[in-house]
C-alpha positions as CSV (number, residue, x, y, z in Angstrom):
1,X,0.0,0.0,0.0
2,X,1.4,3.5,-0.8
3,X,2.0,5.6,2.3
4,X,2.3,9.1,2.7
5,X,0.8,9.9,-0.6
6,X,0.9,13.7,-1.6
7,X,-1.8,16.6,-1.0
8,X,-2.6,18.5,-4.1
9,X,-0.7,21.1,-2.7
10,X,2.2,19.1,-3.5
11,X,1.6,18.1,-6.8
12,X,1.2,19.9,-10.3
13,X,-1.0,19.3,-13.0
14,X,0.4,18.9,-16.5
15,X,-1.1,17.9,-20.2
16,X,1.0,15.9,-22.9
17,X,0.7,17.5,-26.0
18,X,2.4,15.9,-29.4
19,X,2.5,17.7,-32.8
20,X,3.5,15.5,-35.5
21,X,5.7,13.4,-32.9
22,X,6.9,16.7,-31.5
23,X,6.3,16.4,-27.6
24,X,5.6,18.9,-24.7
25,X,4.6,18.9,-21.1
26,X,2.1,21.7,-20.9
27,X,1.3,23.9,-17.8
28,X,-1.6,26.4,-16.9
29,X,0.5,28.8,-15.0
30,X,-2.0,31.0,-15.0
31,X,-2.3,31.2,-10.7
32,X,1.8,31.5,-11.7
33,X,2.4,28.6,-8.6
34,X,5.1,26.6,-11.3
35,X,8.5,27.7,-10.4
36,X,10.3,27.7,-13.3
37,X,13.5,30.2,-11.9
38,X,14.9,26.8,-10.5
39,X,15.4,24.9,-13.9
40,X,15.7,21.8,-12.6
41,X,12.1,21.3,-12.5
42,X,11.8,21.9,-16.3
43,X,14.5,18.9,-16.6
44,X,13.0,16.5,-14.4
45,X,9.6,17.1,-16.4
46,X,11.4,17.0,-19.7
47,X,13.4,13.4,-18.4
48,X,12.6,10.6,-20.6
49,X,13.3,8.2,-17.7
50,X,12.7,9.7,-14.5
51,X,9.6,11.9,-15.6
52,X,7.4,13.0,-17.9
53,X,9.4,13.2,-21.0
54,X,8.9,15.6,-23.7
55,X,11.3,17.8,-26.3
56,X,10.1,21.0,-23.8
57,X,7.7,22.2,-21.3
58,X,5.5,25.4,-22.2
59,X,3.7,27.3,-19.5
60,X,0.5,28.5,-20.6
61,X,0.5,32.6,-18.7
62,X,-1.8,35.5,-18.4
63,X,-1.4,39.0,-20.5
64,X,-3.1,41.9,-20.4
65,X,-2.9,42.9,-23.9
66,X,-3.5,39.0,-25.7
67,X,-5.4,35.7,-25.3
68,X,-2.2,34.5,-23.3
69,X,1.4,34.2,-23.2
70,X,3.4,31.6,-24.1
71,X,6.8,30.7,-22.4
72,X,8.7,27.7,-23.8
73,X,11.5,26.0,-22.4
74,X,14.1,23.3,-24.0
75,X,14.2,19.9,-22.6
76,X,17.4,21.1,-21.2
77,X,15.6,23.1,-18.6
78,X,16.6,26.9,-20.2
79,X,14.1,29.0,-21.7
80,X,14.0,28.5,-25.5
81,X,13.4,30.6,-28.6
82,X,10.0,30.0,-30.6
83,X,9.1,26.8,-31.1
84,X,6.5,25.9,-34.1
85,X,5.1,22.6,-33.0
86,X,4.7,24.0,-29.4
87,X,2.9,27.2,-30.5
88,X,0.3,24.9,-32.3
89,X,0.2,22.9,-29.3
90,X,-0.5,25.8,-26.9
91,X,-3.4,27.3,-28.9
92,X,-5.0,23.5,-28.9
93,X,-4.2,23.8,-24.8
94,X,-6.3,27.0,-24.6
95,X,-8.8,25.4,-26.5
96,X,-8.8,22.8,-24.2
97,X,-9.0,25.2,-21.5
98,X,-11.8,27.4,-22.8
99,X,-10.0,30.3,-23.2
100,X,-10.4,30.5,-27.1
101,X,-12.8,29.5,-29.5
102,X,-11.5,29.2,-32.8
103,X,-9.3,31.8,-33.2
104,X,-6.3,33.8,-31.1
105,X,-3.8,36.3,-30.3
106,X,-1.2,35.0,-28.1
107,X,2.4,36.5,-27.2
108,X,5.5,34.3,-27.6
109,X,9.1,35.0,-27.1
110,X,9.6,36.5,-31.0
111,X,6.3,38.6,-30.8
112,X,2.3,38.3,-30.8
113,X,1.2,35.4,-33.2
114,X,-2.0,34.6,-34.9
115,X,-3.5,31.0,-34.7
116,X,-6.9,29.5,-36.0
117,X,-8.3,25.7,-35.1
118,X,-10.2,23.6,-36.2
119,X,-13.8,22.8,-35.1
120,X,-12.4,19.6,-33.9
121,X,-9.1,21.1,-32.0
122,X,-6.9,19.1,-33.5
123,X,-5.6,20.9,-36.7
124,X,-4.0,24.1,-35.5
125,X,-2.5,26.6,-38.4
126,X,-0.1,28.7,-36.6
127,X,1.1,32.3,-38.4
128,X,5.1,32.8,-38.3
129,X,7.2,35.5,-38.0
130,X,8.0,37.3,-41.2
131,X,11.1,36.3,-43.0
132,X,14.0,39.0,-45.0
133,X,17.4,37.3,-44.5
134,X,18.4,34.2,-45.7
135,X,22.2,34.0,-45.8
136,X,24.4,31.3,-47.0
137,X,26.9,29.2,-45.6
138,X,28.7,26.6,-48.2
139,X,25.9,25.2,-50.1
140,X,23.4,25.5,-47.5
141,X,20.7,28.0,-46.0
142,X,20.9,29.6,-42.4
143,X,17.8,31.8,-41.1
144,X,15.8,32.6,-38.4
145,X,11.8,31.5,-38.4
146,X,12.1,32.3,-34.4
147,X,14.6,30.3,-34.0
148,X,18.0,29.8,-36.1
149,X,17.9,27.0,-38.0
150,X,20.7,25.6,-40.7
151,X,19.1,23.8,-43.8
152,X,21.4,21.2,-46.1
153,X,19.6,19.5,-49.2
154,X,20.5,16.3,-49.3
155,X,20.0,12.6,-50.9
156,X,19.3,9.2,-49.3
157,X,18.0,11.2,-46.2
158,X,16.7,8.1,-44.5
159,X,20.1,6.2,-44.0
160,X,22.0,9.4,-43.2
161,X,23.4,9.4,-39.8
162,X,21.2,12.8,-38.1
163,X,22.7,13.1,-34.9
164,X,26.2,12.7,-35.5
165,X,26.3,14.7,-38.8
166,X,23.9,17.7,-36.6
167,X,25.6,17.6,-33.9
168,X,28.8,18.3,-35.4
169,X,27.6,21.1,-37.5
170,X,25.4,22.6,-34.1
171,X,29.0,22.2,-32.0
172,X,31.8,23.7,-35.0
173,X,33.2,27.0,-34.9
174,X,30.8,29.3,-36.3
175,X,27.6,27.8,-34.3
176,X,28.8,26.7,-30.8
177,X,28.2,29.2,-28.5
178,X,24.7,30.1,-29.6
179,X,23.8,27.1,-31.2
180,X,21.6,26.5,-34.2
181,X,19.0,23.7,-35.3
182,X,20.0,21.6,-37.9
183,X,17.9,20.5,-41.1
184,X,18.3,18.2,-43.5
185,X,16.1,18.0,-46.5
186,X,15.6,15.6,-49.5
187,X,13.2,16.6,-52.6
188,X,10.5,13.7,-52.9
189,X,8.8,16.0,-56.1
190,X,5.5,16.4,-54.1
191,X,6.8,16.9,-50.8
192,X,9.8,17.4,-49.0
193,X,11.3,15.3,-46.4
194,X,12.9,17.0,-43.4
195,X,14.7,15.0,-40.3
196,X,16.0,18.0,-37.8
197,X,18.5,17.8,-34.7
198,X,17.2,20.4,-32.2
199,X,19.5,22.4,-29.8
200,X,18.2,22.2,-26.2
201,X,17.0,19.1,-26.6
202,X,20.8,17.9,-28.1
203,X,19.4,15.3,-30.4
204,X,16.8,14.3,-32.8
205,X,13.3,14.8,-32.9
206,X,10.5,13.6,-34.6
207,X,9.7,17.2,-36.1
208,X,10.4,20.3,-35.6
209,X,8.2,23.4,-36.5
210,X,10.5,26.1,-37.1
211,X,12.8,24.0,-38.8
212,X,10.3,22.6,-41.4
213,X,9.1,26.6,-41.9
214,X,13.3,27.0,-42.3
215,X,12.9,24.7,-44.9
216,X,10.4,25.5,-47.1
217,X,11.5,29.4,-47.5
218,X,14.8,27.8,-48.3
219,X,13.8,26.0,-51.0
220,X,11.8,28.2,-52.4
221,X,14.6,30.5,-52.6
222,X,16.6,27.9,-53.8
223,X,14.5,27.2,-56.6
224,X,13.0,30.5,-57.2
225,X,9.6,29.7,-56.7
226,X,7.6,32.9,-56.1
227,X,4.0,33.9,-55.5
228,X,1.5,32.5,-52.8
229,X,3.3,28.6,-52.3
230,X,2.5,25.9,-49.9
231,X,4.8,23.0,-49.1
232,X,4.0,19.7,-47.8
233,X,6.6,18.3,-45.5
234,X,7.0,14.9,-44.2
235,X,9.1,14.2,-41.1
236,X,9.3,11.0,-38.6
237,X,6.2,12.0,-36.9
238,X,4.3,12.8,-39.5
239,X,3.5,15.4,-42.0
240,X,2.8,18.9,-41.8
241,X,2.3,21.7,-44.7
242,X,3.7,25.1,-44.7
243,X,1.5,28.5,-46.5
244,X,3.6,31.6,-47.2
245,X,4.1,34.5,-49.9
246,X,7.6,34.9,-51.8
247,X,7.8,37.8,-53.8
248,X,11.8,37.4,-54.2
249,X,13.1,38.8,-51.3
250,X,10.4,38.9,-48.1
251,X,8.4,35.7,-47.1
252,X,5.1,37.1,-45.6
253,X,2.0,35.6,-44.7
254,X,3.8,32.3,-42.8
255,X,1.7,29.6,-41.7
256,X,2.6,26.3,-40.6
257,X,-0.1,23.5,-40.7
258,X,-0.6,20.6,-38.6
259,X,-1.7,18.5,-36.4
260,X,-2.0,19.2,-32.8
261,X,-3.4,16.5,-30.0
262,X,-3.9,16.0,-26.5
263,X,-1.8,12.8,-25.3
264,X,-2.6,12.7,-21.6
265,X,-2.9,14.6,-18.1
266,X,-2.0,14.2,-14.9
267,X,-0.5,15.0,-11.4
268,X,3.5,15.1,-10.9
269,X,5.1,15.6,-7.4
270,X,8.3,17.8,-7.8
């Protein structure tokens, strides 16, 4: 029999949230009781083996001026840049919550973004930042969608070796001591397929959503497709679809597309 089992005082309540494979613990902070100054709460959440486990944790926050506020953290316990998958996530967790309908303003860490849902909550198309600079380094792209993100095309994507090859490129010279995400993308004709190693989490993931956004604005640059363009992407988890205008030097109008779906709930003693 289990003794001495915790008041609710003691415990918090958390949602697990995927998008496209992409995983997050999610938090209604609103009463602001989750200490997240001491990071180490964020990394025994974000464990694999001795918690929750998830790519990040979000914190869903009050604001006077928008829906709510967004604050993401890495799975290494330190507050992130914008993260795609987990902004589509958090508008389906305000959903959830009641505190939209179909549509929102919310505030994240690169600015106020625009969201609309489906009927059903589980399709959430999540407006990016605008996009002017897209530099080069070698043959590939590097940009910011939020967050910095490198993007190599490639071939025989599927047997390449993803962490090793990303985690040399995140840890060289140029990229060490702020780090950058790492995409690799091979041209299927009808869609693209992207496998990403994340900094934060230091590995893998099944998606990511600034990464595939990185993507599709560097291909269309790369093959000077112009004009209102969407891109279907396929990644481990799944597939998501990216909606943007080109006009040969801004990307405006940024969506990215997906799926966003309640895993499970529950009560965690910290």
């Amino acid at each position: 029999m289990l003794k001495n089992h915790p008041s609710d005082e003691q415990q918090t309540h958390f949602y697990k949230y995927q998008g496209a494979g992409n995983d997050f613990v999610l938090i209604d902070n609103r009463s602001l009781n989750f200490q997240y100054k001491d990071n180490k709460n964020v990394l025994q959440l974000c464990d694999r083996r001795f918690g929750i486990g998830s790519d990040g944790l979000m914190l869903l926050q009050d604001h006077p001026d928008y829906d709510f506020e967004m604050l993401y953290f890495n799975a290494d316990g330190n507050l992130g840049s914008m993260c795609g998958n987990g902004g589509r996530c958090i508008v389906a967790f305000a959903k959830e919550l009641g505190i939209i309908d179909r549509e929102t303003n919310f505030l994240a860490v690169d600015g106020p973004h625009y969201a609309k849902i489906s009927e059903e909550g589980n399709w959430v198309e999540l407006q990016m930042i605008d996009v002017k600079d897209i530099a080069n380094d070698g043959s590939a792209y590097v940009l910011n969608t939020g967050s910095p993100h490198y993007v190599d095309q490639v071939t025989d994507l599927k047997d390449m070796d993803v962490f090793s090859l990303g985690k040399a490129i995140r840890n060289n010279a140029t990229y060490k001591a702020e780090g950058i995400n790492v995409n690799f993308v091979e041209d299927k004709g009808d869609h693209l397929f992207v496998r990403t190693f994340e900094r934060g989490v230091e590995d893998e993931t099944f998606a990511c959503g600034t990464g595939v956004t990185a993507v599709a604005l560097a291909m269309a640059k790369a093959k000077d497709h112009k004009g209102s363009l969407k891109t279907d992407i396929t990644v481990l988890g799944g597939k998501l679809r990216i909606e943007f205008d080109y006009d040969g030097k801004d990307f405006s109008n940024i969506f990215l597309c997906g799926p966003a779906e309640l895993v499970f709930e529950g009560d965690v003693k910290l």
